[in-house]
C-alpha positions as CSV (number, residue, x, y, z in Angstrom):
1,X,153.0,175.8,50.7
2,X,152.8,173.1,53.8
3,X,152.3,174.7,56.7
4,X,152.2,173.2,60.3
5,X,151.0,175.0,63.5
6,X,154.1,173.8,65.9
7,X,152.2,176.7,68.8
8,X,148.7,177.9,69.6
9,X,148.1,180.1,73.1
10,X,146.3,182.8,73.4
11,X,149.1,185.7,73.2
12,X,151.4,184.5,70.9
13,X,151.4,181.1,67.8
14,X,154.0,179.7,66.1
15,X,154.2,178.1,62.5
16,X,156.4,176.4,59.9
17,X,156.0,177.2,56.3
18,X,158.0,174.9,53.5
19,X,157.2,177.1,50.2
20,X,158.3,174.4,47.3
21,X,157.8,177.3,44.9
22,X,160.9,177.8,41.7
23,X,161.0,180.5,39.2
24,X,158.5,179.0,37.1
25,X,155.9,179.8,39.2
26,X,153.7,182.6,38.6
27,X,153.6,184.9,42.4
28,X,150.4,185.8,43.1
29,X,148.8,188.7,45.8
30,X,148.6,187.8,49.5
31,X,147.5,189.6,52.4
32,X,148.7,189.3,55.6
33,X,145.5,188.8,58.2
34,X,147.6,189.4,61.1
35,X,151.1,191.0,62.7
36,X,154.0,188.4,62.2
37,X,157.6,188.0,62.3
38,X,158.9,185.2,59.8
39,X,162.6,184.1,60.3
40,X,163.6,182.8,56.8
41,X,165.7,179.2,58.0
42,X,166.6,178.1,54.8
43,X,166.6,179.3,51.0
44,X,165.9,182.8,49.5
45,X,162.0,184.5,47.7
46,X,161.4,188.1,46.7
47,X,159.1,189.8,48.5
48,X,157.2,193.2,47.0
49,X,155.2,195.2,49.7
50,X,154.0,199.0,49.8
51,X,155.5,199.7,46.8
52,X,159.4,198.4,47.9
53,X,160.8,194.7,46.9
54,X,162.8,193.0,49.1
55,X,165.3,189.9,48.4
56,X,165.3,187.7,51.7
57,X,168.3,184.5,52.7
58,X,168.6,183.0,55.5
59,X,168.5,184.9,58.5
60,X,166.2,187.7,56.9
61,X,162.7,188.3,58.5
62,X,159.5,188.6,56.4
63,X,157.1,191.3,58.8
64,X,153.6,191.2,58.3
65,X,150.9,193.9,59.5
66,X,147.3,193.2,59.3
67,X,145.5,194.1,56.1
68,X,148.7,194.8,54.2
69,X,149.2,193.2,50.8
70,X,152.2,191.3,49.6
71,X,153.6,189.6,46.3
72,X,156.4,186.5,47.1
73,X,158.1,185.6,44.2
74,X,161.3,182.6,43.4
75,X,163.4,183.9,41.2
76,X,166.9,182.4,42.1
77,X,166.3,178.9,43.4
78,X,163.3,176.7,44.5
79,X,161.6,176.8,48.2
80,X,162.5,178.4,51.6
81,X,161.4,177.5,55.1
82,X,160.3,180.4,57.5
83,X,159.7,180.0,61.3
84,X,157.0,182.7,61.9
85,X,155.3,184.1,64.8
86,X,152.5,185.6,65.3
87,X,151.7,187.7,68.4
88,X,148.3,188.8,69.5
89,X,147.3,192.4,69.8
90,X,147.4,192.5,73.4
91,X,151.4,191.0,73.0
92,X,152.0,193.6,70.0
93,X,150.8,196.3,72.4
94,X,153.3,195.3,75.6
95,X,155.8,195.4,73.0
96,X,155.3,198.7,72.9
97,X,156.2,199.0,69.3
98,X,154.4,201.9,66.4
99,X,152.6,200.5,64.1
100,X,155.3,201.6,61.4
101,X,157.3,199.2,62.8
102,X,154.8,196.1,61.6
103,X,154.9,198.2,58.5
104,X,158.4,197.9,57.2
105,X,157.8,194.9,55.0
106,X,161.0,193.0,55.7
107,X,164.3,193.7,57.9
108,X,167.5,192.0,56.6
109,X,169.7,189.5,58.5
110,X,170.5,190.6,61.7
111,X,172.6,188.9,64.5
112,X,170.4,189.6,67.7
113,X,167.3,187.6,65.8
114,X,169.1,185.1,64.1
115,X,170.5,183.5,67.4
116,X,167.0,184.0,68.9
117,X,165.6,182.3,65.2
118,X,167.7,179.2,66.0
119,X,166.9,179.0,69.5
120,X,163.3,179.0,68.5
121,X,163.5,176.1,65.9
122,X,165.6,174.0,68.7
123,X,162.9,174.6,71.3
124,X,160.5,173.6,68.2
125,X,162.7,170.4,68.1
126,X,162.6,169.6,71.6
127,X,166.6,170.3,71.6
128,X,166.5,173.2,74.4
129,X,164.8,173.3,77.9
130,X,163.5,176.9,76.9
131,X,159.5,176.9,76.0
132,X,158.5,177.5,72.4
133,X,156.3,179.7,73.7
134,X,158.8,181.7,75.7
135,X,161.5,182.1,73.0
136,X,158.6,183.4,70.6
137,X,157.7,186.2,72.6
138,X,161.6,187.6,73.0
139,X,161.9,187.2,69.4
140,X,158.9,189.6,68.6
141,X,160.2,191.9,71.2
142,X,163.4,191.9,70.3
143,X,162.7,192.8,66.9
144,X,160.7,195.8,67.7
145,X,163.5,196.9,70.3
146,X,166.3,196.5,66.8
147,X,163.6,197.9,64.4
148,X,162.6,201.0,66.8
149,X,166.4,202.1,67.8
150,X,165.4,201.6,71.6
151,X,168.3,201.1,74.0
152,X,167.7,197.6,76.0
153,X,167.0,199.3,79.6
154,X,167.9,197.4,82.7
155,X,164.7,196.5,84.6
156,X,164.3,197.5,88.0
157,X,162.8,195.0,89.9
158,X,160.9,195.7,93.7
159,X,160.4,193.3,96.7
160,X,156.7,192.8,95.6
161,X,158.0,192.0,92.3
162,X,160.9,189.7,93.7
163,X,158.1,187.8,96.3
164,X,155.7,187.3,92.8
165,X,158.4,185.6,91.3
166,X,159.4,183.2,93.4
167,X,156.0,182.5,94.6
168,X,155.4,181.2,90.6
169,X,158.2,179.6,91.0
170,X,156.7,177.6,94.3
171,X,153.7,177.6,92.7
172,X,155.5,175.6,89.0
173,X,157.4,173.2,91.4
174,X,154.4,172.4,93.0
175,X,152.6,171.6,89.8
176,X,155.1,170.7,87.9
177,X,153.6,167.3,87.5
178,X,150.7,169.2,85.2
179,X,150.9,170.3,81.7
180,X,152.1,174.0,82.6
181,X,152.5,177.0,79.8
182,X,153.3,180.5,79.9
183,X,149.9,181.7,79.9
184,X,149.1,179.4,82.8
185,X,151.6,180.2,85.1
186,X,151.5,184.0,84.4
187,X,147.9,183.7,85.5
188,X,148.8,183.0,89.3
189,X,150.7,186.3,89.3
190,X,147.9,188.6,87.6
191,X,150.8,189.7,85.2
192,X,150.2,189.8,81.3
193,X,152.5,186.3,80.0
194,X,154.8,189.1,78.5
195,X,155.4,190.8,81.8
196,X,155.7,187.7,83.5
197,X,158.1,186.4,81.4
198,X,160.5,189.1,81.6
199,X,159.9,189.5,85.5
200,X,160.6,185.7,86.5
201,X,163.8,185.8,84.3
202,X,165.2,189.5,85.4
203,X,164.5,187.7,89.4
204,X,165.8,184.0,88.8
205,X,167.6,183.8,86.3
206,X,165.9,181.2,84.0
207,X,162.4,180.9,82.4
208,X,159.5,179.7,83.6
209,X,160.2,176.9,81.2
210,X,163.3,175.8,82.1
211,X,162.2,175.8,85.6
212,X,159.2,173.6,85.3
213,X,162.0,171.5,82.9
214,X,164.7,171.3,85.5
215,X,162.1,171.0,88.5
216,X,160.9,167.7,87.2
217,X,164.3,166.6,86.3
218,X,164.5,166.7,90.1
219,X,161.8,164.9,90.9
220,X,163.2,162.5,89.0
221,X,166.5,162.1,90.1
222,X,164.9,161.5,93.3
223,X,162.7,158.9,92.4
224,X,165.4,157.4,90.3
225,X,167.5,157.0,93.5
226,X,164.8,156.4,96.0
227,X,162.5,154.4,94.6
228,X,162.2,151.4,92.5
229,X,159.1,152.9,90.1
230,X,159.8,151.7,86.5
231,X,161.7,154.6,84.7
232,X,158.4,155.0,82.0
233,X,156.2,155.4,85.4
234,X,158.9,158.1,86.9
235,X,158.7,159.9,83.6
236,X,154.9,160.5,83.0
237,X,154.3,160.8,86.9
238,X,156.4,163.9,87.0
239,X,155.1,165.8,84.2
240,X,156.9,164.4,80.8
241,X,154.8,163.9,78.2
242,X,157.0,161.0,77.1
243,X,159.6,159.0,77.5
244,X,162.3,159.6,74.9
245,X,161.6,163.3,75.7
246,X,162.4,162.3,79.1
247,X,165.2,160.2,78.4
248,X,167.2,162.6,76.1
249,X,166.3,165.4,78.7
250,X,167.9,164.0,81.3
251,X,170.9,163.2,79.6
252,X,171.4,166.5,78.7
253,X,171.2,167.4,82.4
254,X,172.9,164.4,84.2
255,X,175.3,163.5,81.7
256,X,174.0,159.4,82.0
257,X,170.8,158.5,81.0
258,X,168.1,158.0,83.8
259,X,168.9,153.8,84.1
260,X,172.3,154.6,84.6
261,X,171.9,157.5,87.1
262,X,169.9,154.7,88.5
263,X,172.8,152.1,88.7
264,X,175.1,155.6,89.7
265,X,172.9,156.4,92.5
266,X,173.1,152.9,94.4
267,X,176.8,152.5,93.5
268,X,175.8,149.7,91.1
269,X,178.1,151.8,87.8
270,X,181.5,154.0,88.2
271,X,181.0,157.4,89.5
272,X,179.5,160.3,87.8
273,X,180.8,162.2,85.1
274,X,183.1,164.4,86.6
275,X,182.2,167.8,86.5
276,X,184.1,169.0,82.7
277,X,182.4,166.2,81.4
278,X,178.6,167.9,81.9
279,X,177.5,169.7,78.9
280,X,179.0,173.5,78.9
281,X,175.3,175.3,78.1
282,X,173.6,173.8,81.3
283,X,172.6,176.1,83.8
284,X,173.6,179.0,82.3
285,X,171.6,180.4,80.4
286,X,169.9,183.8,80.9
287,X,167.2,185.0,79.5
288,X,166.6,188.9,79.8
């Protein structure tokens, strides 16, 4: 088993398992030491806990509680890969979910997670502007709203919780040249990052990600036009971490990578892409 810890913060981790087990191997008892949802990406294991077995594919999700015991087994074909989360108590107890829930063992493949399981792995990939972090969180609640039967109720939001969001949102923008996560940014409001979360995405319509993300894409396009920094400079100065994560960003957002936005911006290339040509997804997504 190779695993590789892709997230550590203090509410919520995220790893990658690759089990290279077959059907020759002998399964052996495991317990799990914490709660945990595991979307199954790729292959198929048994699974045998409290006294039921369950066959998970692709799409199913492994649930672990703390303390309780489980067997894994290969019988059909070699290895699987699992995405799994791991929420803290304090997370597992916003939730809001019974402790039967964590108890269940397994739940099969359902719609709702799988979209939310490959969202994860693309944030994972650096192929979305929504957090790792972020994305983990919604999946663990998510799952406890499908497991429990509760209806999705629309959140009411007040004008003190309307001025707390956008006052993070000042507050990201003006940092946004800082290594920024979840945890830090729900901080500034006093909210839990669960509560915070869902508050500065019911008020602006994006994450706190994707708004650090998209504020230091616009810092950038203004330096790009303004100023004659090198492009490497531009990206570390507002907050990338490096350049081809800056580079392929960008082009997701502008449609021309960040030398030719350059050339663009001082009529130096042919015009911008014309508005069809931007990529469908951007700027719309919502995340509730």
């Amino acid at each position: 088993m190779l695993a590789t810890t892709l997230l550590q913060r203090p509410t919520i981790s995220v790893s990658e398992f690759r089990c290279g087990a077959g059907p020759d191997d002998k399964p052996f008892v495991e317990r799990h030491s914490r709660h945990s949802v595991s979307y199954v990406r790729k292959g198929t294991f048994g699974c045998q806990s409290r006294g039921r077995r369950f066959e998970l594919v692709a799409g199913s999700v492994l649930v672990g509680h703390p303390g309780d015991e489980y067997i894994c087994s290969h019988d059909h074909i070699c290895g699987d890969e699992c995405l799994s989360f791991f929420p803290a108590p304090e997370l597992v107890e916003a939730i809001g979910g019974r402790a039967e829930v964590w108890q269940i063992g397994a739940a099969p493949p359902l719609a709702e997670l799988m979209v939310l399981g490959e969202l994860a792995q693309a944030a994972a990939d650096g192929r979305s502007d929504v957090g790792l972090a972020e994305v983990a969180q919604l999946f663990a609640s998510r799952f406890v709203d499908l497991v429990s039967g509760r209806p999705r109720q629309p959140v009411k939001t007040t004008a003190r919780d309307r001025r707390r969001a956008v006052e993070a949102a000042l507050w990201i923008d003006a940092h946004s040249h800082r290594a920024i996560d979840l945890d830090h940014a729900a901080a500034q409001t006093g909210l839990s990052p669960f509560h915070f979360l869902r508050l500065f995405s019911i008020v602006l319509g994006v994450t706190p990600h994707q708004y650090l993300v998209r504020a230091r894409l616009r810092h950038a396009a203004r330096l790009l036009a303004e100023d004659d920094m090198a492009i490497t400079d531009i990206a570390y100065d507002v907050g990338f971490g490096d350049l081809s994560n800056f580079v392929r960003t960008f082009h997701r957002a502008a449609g021309l990578s960040p030398r030719r936005f350059r050339q663009a911006s001082r009529g130096l290339a042919q015009d911008f892409p014309r508005t069809q040509d931007f990529p469908r997804t951007f700027g719309r997504e919502r995340m509730g």
